[in-house]
C-alpha positions as CSV (number, residue, x, y, z in Angstrom):
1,X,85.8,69.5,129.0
2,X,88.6,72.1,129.8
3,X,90.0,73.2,126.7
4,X,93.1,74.3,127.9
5,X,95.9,72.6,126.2
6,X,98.3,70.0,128.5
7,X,100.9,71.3,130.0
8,X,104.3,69.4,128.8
9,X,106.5,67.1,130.3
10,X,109.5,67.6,128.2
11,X,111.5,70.2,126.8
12,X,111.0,71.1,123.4
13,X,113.0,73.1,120.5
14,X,111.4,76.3,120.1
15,X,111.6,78.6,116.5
16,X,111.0,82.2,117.9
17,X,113.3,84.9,117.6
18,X,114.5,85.6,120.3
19,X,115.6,88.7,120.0
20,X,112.5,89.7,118.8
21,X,110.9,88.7,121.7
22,X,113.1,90.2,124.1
23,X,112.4,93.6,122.4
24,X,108.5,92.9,122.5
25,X,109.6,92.1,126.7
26,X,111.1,95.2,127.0
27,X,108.1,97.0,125.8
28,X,106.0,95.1,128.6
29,X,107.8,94.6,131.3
30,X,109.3,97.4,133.7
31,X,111.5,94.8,136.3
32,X,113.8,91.7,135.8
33,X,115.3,89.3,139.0
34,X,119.1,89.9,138.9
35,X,121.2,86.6,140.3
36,X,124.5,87.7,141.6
37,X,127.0,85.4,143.8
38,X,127.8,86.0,147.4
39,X,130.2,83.3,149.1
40,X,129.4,81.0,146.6
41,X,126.1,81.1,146.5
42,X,123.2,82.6,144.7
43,X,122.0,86.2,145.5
44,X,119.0,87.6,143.8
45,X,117.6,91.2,143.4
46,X,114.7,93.0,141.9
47,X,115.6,95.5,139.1
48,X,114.1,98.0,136.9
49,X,115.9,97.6,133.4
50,X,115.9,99.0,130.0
51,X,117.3,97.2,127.0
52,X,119.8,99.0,124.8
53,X,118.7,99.5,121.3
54,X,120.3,96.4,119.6
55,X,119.0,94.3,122.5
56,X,122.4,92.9,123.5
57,X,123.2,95.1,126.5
58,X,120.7,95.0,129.8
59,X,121.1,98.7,132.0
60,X,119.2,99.1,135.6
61,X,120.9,101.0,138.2
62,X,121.8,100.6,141.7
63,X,123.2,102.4,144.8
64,X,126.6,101.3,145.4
65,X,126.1,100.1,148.9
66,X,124.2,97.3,148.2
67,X,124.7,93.3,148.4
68,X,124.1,93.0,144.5
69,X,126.5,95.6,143.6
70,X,129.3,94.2,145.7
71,X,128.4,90.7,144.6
72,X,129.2,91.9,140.9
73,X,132.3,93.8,141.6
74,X,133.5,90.7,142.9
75,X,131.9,88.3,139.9
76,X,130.9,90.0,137.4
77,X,128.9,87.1,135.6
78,X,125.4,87.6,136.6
79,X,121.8,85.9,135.0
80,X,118.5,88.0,134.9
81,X,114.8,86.7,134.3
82,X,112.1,88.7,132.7
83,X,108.8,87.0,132.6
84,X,105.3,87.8,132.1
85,X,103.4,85.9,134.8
86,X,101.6,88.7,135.8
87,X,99.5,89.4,132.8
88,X,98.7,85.9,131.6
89,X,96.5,85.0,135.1
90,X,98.0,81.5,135.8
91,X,98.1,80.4,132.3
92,X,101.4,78.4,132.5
93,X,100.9,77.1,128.8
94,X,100.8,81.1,127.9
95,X,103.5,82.6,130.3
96,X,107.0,83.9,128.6
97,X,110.5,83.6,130.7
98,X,113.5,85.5,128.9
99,X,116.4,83.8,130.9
100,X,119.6,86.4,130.0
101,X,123.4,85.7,130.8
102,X,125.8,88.3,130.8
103,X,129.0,90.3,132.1
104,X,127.6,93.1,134.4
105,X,130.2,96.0,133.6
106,X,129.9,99.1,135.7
107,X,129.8,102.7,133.8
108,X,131.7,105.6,134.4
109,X,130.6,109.1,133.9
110,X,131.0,110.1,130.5
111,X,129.3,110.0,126.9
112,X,128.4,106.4,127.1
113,X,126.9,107.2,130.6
114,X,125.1,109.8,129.2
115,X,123.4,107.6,126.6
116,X,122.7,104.4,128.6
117,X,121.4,106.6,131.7
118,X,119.2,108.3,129.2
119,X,117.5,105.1,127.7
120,X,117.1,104.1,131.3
121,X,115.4,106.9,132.6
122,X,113.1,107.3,129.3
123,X,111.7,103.9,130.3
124,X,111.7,105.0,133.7
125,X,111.4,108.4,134.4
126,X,109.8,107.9,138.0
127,X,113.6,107.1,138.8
128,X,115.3,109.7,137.0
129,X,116.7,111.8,140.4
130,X,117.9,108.4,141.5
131,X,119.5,107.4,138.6
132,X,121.4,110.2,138.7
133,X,122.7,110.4,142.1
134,X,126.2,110.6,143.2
135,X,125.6,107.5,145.3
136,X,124.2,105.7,142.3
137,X,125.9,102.9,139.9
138,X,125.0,102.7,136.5
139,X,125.3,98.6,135.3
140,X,125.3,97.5,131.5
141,X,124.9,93.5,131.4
142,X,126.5,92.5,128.0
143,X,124.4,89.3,127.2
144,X,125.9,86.2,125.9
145,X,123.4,83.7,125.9
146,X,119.5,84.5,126.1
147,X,116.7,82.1,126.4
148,X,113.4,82.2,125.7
149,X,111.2,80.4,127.2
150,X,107.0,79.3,126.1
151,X,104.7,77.3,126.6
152,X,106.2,75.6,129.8
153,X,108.6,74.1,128.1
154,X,109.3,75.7,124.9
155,X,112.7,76.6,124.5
156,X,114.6,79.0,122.3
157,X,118.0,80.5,122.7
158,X,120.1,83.1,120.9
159,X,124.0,83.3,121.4
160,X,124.8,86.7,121.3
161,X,128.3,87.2,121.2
């Protein structure tokens, strides 16, 4: 008898914190999917992220010469997904999805630069020289809506401004 519990049809109302979870996320997951818009239509990217402290900000960084820069230059509303598929084997009734919607602003030189760049690069320090090249963007997603998603159907969100 397989004891694995029934994978839903329908949606349900989950209790979690969400913002909780997205810190416990950040801790175990190094890349998110960015979804930009090109011509009206979708565009998505691999990133390496950090969360800010308060877990209301996203930063990854990018050259500036690519699509998914241009893409949010010219809309700056973007959507990320963080999930954990790789560590739970195939176990769809134990996989988490952090769906996050934001305003991607990008970030000038400066103090704030400084800081952001730093909490990026102390997650990943592999990326550190490219982080901080001349030809690099530095991109802060200020979230307004994140959803949390669990067993397959579980659903919790958190409005965030």
């Amino acid at each position: 008898m397989d004891r694995k519990k029934r994978i839903p049809s329908e949606k349900r109302s989950g209790t979690v914190s969400v913002s909780e979870r997205l810190s416990v996320l950040n801790g175990l997951e190094r890349h998110a999917v960015l979804a930009t818009e090109s011509n009206r239509r979708p565009y998505t990217s691999l990133i390496a992220y950090a969360m800010t402290p308060d877990m209301k900000g996203l930063i990854f960084a990018t050259p500036r010469e690519t699509s998914k820069y241009k893409n949010l230059l010219k809309n700056r509303n973007v959507s990320l997904l963080i999930d954990t598929r790789t560590e739970t084997g195939g176990d769809y009734m134990k996989t988490e999805a952090m769906t996050l919607l934001g305003t991607a602003v990008p970030v000038r030189r400066g103090r704030k630069w400084d800081e952001l760049s730093g909490i990026l690069i102390k997650k990943h320090p592999e990326l550190a020289e490219f982080i901080q090249s001349a030809t690099t963007a530095l991109v802060l997603v200020e979230l307004s809506y994140c959803y949390h998603i669990s067993s397959f159907q579980t659903v919790s969100e958190w409005r965030v401004r």
